[in-house]
N, C-alpha and C positions, 0 to 999 in steps of 0.2 A: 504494500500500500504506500502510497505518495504522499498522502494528507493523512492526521490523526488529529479529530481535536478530542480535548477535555473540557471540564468543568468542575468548578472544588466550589463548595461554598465550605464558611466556618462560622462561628459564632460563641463568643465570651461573654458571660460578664462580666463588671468590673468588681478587681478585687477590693476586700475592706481593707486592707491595707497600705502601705503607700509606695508598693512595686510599684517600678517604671511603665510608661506605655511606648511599646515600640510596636509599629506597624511600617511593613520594608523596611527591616532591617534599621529605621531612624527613631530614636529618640524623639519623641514627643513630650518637649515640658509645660511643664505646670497644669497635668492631667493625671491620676490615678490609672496603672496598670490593670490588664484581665488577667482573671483568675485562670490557673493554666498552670500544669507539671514543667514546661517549658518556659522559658517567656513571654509565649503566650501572644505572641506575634501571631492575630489573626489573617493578619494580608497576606504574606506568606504560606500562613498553611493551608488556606485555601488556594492559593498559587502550586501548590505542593500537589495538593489533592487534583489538581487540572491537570496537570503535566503525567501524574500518573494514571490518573484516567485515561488519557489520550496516549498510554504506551501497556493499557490494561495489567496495571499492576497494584489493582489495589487504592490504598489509602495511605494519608501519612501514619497512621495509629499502626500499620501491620510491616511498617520499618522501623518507625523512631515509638514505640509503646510505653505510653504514660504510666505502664507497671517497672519501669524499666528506671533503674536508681542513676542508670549511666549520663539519663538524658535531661535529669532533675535540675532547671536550671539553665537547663543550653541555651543559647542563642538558634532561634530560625532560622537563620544565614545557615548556616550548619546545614540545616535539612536540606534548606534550598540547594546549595553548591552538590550537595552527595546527588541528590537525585537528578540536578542538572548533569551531574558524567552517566548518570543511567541513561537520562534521553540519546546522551551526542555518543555513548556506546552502542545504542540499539539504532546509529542513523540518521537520527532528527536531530534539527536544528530548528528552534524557537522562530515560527512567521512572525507571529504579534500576541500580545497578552492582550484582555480587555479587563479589568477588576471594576465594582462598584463595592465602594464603602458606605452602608447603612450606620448613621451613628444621629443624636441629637448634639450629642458633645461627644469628644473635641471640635472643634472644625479643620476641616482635611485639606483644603482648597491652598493655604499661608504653606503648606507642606509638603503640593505633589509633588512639584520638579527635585526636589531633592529625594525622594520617595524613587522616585523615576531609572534616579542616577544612582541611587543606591542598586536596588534591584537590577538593574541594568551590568551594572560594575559585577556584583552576586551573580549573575548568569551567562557573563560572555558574552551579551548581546549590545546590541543601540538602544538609548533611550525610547527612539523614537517605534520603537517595538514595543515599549507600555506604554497602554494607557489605562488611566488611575482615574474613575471620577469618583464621585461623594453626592450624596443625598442625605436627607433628614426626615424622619418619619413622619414630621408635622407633627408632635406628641403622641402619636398613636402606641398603645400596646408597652411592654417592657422598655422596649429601646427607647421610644419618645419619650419614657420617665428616667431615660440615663441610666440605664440599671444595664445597658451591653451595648457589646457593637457587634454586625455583624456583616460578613464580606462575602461578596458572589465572584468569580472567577471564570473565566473562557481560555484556553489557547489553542492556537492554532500550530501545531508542528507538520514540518516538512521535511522528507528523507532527503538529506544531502550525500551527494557523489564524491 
């Protein structure tokens, strides 16, 4: 096959504590962190979950397992990078990402292009291979009362020669 795509979605809520929130792999200040065995970098692991969807292998939970003491703490950059030599071993190379960030708070918009280059720099690609939007629930449900954020995911891979 020539084309694979995926799809990851994820979804946190925030922790009661005052972990960090990273989302792509960047520091986001003066927000409280999600709860999460990881860092909890939901952009990412639904980037995670597309990429291995679209190379049917699964989830991030049945490589990187939140029962697993090794990964308590990691950085999502991690996951990212391992499972990006899974795609560019089995052929593919990243056409375009598409992500939407559902959140009330933080605001995502002050953030993407460094998000962009982050994940970009993480995957071997061009910036201009993601793209990052954001939306707000209008207070609807959990999220609209700030209590998570949660990330939808697409990518598009193609077998390179």
């Amino acid at each position: 096959m020539a084309i694979r795509i995926g799809q990851g979605l994820d979804i946190h809520p925030f922790a009661k504590d005052d972990r960090p929130l990273y989302l792509g792999g960047v520091l986001i200040p003066n927000h409280v962190g999600l709860e999460g065995h990881s860092d909890a970098d939901a952009l990412i692991h639904a980037i995670c979950d597309a990429l291995l969807g679209a190379l049917n292998l699964g989830d991030i939970g049945q490589h990187f397992p939140d029962t697993d003491p090794t990964f308590k703490g990691q950085r999502s950059t991690y996951f990212l990078e391992t499972i990006m030599g899974k795609v560019r071993a089995r052929g593919f190379g990243l056409t375009n990402l598409d992500a939407t960030i559902l959140t009330e708070a933080p605001r995502i918009k002050p953030h993407v292009e460094i998000m962009q280059t982050s994940l970009a720099k993480c995957m071997q690609v061009s910036p201009e291979q993601i793209s990052l939007k954001a939306t707000r629930p209008e207070k609807l449900g959990s999220l609209g009362r700030k209590e998570g954020l949660l990330v939808m995911c697409v990518v598009l891979l193609e077998a390179v020669s």
